[in-house]
C-alpha positions in Angstrom: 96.1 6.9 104.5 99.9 7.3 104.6 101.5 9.1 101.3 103.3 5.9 99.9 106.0 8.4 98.2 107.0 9.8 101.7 107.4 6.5 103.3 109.7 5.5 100.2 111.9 8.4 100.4 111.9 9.0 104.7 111.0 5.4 106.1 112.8 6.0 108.9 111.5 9.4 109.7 108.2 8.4 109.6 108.7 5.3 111.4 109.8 7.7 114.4 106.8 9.8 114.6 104.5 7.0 114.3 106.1 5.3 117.1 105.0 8.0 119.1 101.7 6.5 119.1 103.5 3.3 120.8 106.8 2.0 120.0 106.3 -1.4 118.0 102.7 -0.7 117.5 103.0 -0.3 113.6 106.1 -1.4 111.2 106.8 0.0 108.0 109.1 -2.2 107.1 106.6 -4.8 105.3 104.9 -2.1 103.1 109.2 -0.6 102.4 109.9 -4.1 101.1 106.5 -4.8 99.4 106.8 -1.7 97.7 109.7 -2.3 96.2 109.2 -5.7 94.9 106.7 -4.2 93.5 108.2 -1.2 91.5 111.0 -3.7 90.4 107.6 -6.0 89.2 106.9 -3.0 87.5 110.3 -1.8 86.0 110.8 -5.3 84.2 106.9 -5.2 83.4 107.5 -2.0 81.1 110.6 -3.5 79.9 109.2 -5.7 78.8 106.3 -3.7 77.0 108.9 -1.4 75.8 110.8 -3.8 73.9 107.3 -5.7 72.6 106.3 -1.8 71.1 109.9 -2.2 69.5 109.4 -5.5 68.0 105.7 -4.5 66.4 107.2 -1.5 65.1 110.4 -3.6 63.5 108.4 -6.6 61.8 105.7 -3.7 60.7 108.9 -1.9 59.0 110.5 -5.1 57.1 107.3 -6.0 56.1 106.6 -2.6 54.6 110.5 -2.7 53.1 109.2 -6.3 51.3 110.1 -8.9 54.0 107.8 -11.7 53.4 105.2 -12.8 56.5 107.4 -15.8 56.9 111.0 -14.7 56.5 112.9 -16.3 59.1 113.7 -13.3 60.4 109.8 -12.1 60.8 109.1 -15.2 62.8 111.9 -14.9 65.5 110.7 -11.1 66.2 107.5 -12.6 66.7 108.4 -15.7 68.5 110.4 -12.6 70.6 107.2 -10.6 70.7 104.9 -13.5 72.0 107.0 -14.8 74.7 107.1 -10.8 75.8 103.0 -10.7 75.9 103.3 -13.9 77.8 106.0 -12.4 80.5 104.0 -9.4 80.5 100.4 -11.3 81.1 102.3 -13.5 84.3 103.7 -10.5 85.8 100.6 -8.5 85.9 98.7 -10.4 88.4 101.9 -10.9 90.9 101.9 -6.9 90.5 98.3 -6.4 90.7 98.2 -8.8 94.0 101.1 -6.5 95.3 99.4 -3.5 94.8 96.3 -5.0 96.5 99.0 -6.0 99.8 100.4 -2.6 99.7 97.1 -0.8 100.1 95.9 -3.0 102.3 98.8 -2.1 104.8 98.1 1.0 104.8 94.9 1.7 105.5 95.9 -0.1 108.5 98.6 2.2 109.7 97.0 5.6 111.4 97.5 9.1 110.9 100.7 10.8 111.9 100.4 12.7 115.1 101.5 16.5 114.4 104.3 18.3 116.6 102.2 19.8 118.8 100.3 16.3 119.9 101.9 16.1 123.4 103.4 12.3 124.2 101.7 10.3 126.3 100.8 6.7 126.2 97.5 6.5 127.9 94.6 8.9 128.5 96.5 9.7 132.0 98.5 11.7 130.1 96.2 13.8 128.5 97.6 18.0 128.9 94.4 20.1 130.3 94.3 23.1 128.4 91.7 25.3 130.0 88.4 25.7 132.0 85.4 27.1 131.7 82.5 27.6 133.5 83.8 27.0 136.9 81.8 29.8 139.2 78.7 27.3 138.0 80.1 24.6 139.8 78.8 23.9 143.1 80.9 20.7 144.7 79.2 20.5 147.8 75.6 20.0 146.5 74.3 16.3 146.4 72.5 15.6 143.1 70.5 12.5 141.8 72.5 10.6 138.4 70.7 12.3 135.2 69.2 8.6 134.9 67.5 8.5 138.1 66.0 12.2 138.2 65.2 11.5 134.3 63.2 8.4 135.5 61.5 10.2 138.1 60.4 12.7 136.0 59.0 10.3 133.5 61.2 11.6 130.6 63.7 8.7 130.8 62.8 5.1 130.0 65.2 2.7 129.4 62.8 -0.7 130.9 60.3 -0.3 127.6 63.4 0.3 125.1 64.6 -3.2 126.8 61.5 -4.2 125.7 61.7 -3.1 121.9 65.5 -3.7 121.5 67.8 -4.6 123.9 70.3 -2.9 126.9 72.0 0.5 126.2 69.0 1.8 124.2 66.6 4.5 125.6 63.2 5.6 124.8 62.7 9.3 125.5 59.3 9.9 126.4 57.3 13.7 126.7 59.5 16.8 127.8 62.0 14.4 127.0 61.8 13.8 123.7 60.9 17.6 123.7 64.4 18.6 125.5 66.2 16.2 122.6 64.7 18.1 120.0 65.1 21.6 121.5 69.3 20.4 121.5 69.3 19.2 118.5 68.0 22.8 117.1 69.4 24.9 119.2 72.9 23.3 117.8 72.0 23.7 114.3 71.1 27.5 114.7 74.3 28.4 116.6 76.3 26.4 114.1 74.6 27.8 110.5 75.0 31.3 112.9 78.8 30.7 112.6 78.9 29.8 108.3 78.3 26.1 108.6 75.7 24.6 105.9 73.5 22.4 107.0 73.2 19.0 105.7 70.6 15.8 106.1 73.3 12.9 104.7 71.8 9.0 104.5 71.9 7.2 107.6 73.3 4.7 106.1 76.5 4.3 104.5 79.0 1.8 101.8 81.7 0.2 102.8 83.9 2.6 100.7 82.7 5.3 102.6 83.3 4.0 106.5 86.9 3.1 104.5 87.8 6.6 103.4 87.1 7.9 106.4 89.3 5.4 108.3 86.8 3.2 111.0 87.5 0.2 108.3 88.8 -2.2 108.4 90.4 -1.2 111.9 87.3 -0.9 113.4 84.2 -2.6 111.9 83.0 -4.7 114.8 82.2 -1.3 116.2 79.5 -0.3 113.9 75.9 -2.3 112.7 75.7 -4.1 109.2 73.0 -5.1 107.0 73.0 -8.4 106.3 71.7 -8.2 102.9 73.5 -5.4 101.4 76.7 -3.4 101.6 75.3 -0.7 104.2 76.3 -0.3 107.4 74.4 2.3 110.2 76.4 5.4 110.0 78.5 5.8 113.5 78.8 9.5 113.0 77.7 11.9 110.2 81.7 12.1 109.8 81.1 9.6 107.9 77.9 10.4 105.2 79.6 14.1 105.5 82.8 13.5 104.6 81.8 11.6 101.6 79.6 13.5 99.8 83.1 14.9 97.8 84.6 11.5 97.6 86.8 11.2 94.6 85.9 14.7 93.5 88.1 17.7 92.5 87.0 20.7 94.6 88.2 24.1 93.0 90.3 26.1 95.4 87.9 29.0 95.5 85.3 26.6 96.9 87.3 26.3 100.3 86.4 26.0 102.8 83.8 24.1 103.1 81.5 24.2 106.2 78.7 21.7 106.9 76.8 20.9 110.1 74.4 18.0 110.5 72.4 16.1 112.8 71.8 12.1 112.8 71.5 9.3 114.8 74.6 7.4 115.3 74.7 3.7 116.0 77.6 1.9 117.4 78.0 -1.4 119.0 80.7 -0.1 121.7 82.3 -3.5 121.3 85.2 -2.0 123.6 83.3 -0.6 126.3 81.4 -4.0 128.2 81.0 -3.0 131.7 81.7 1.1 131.2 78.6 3.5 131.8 76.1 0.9 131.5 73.4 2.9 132.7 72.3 6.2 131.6 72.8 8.0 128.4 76.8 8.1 128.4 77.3 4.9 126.3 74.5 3.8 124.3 74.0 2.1 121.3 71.6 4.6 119.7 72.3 8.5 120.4 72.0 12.0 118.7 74.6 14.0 117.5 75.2 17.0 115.4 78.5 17.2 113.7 80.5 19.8 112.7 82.6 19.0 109.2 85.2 20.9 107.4 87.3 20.6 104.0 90.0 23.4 104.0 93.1 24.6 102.2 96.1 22.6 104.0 97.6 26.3 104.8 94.9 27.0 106.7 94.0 23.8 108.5 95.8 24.2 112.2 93.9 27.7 112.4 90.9 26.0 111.5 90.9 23.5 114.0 91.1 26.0 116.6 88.2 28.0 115.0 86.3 24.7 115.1 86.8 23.7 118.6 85.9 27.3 119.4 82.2 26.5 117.7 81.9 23.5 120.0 82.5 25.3 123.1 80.0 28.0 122.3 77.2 25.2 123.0 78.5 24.6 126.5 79.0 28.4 126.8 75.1 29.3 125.7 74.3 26.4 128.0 76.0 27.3 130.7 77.3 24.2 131.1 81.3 23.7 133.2 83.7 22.3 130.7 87.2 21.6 130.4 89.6 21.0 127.3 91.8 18.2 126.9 94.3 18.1 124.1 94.9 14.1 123.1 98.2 12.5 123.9 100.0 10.7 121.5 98.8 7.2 123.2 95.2 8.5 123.4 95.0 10.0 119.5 92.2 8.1 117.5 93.6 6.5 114.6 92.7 8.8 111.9 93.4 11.6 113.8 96.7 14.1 113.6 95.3 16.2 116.8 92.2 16.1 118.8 90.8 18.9 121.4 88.2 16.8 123.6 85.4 18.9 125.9 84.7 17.4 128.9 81.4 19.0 130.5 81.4 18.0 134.3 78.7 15.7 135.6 78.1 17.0 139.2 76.6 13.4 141.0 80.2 11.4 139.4 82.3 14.7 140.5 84.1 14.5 137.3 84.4 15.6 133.6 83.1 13.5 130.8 83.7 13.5 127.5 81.0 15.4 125.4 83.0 15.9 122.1 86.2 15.6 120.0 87.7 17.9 118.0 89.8 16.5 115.3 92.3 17.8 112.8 92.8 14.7 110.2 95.2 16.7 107.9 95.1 14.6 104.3 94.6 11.2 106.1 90.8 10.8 105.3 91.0 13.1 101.9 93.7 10.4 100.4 91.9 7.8 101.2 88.5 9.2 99.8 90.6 11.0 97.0 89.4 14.4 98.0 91.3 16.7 96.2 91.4 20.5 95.1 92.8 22.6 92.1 94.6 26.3 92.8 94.5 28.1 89.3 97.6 28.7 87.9 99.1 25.3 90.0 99.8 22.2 87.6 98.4 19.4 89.2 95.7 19.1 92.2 96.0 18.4 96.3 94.5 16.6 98.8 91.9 18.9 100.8 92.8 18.9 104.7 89.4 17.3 106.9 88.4 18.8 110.3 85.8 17.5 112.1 84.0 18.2 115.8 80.6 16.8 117.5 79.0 20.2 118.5 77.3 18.2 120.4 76.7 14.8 121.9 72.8 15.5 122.2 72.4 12.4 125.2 75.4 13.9 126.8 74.1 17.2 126.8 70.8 16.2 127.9 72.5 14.2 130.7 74.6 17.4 132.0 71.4 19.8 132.5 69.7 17.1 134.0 72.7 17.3 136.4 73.8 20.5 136.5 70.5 22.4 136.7 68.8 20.0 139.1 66.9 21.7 142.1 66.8 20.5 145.7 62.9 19.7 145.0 63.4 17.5 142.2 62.6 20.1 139.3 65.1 20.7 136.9 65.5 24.3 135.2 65.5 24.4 131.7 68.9 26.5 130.1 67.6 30.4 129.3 68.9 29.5 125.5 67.1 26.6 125.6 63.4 28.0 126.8 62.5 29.2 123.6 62.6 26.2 121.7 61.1 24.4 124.2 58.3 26.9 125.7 58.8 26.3 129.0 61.6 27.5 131.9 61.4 23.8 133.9 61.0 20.2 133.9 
């Protein structure tokens, strides 16, 4: 979330950079007033408890000097003293119920776009950064959709995972299943290859933890819940990831921090009815291994970079076409201060489609999971900066080979990185 003290002391300034993300979208007016109602609740609140200390103090001192219990004078300090308590005890639930509006507000509000997000108000105005990968790129040749050469090849079927759940699910079956789990360790190895530990979080995860990292409230109808109990299916491993140093106090020496892991994901794409409704683009149930980092604030831009750099060495082992996208301001997700996407390009749509994000959250998450870190010789600790990246979207990966290594005769060629986790050079 938002640092309370900075809206306090430069409302308007921050006002104008989150009206970047939309003019009117978000006002900080209502949290400005609330706030201060509720450090004048809290100014006549200690008042109050200052001048109750004073009064227990005065009759303890007459009494000690030989005042008797009921002097006249003891009984009006303590008349005084009791009417204090009682101001004291009504004030601190309007205070408490303040605090509670405050916070409230702003884990609604989103991150702060940095200076180098480019404006924009839709996706439209996305800024292309680069391109990769174009010499494999062959326009003119007519390819099947990954779902229809996946079904003809017996390694996509999404009629018997109608069957055991509902639309937008898949059951991989054979080779398939095979090429899912060949992706899934071929990302592992090039990402613990470039310092990240890997992790195996829950699959599941508390409300506090989808909170810290920012998809709730904003965003709950998104994900799956229990009904009996306060776990919810884990969208991303952002999420488990992330919190494993919730409310902890990492020593400075200890960062950065570098973790990796694969899990299922599960979202409802409440947002998306009548986008991608066939193949694996948009499903309810998909792979993914994530990249996560907690660094030193100094070092966080650079860090970004670094970590969008890991992502793209999947598509570049792969040999997969790609292009990055920097996020406009209209476009930024809301926890995010700047986000890279990779777009690999899906040869029978002619077009690039979004295979991972790349985000630099600054403190957004880390106050809101009170992730913090101690330098030595520093009074006081900071909020750690979080990074995180898919490296990769395993269905979306699996959907670009079946693209863009399809043959004329229906085969498709397995990746050279690929063959050795899979023991075999075609499908």
């Amino acid at each position: 979330m938002l640092d309370i003290k900075k809206i306090r002391e430069n409302s308007g300034e921050i006002q104008a950079i989150i009206d970047r993300r939309g003019v009117g979208l978000y006002d900080l007016q209502q949290v400005v007033d609330l706030d201060l109602k509720q450090r004048e609740l809290e100014t006549r609140r200690s008042h109050f408890q200052s001048r109750s200390n004073e009064i227990g103090k005065l009759v303890g001192q007459k009494m000690k000097g030989g005042t008797k219990p009921n002097d006249p004078e003891i009984q009006t300090l303590k008349d005084e003293g009791n009417q204090l308590k009682a101001d004291i005890a009504a004030l601190e639930p309007e205070e408490k119920e303040l605090k509670a509006q405050i916070e409230s507000l702003l884990l609604s509000i989103p991150n702060l776009p940095s200076d180098s997000t480019p404006l924009g108000k839709t996706e439209e105005e996305n800024v292309e950064i680069r391109r990769w990968g174009d010499e494999y790129i062959e326009s003119e040749r007519k390819v099947l959709p990954h779902w229809e050469i996946g079904e003809k090849l017996g390694i996509l079927n999404f009629e018997r995972a109608v069957k055991v759940a509902q639309t937008r699910f898949v059951t991989l079956m054979g080779a398939g299943a095979a090429l899912e789990r060949a992706l899934i360790s071929y990302m592992l190895d090039r990402q613990i290859e470039a310092g990240y530990i890997e992790v195996i979080p829950p699959f599941l995860v508390n409300t506090e933890s989808l909170t810290a990292t920012g998809q709730l409230p904003k965003f709950g109808e998104d994900s799956f819940k229990c009904a009996e109990d306060d776990l919810w299916l884990t969208p991303t491993a952002e999420v488990p990831v992330t919190n494993l140093y919730r409310d902890e106090i990492l020593e400075a020496s200890q960062l950065p921090i570098y973790h990796c892991a694969y899990t299922p994901c599960f979202r409802r794409e409440a947002g998306a009815y009548g986008r991608d409704t066939r193949g694996l683009i948009r499903l309810h149930q998909f792979n993914k291994v994530e990249l996560v980092k907690f660094v030193h604030p100094s070092t966080s831009e650079a860090e970004h970079e670094t970590l969008l750099g890991n992502a793209e060495a999947i598509l570049q082992g792969l040999k997969l076409p790609y292009r990055v996208i920097t996020l406009c301001t209209g476009d930024l997700g809301f926890s995010a201060a700047k986000t890279y996407d990779l777009e690999v390009w899906l040869p029978s749509a002619g077009k690039y489609r979004e295979i991972s994000s790349c985000s630099n959250f600054t403190d957004y998450q880390a106050r809101r999971g009170n992730i913090r870190f101690k330098e030595v010789g520093k009074k006081g600790t900071q909020f750690v900066h979080t990074l995180n990246g898919s490296g990769l979207a395993v269905g979306r990966t699996m959907a670009a080979i079946l693209e863009n290594y399809q043959q004329p005769d229906g085969t498709v060629k397995i990746p050279e990185a690929l063959q050795p986790y899979l023991g075999r050079e075609v499908l």
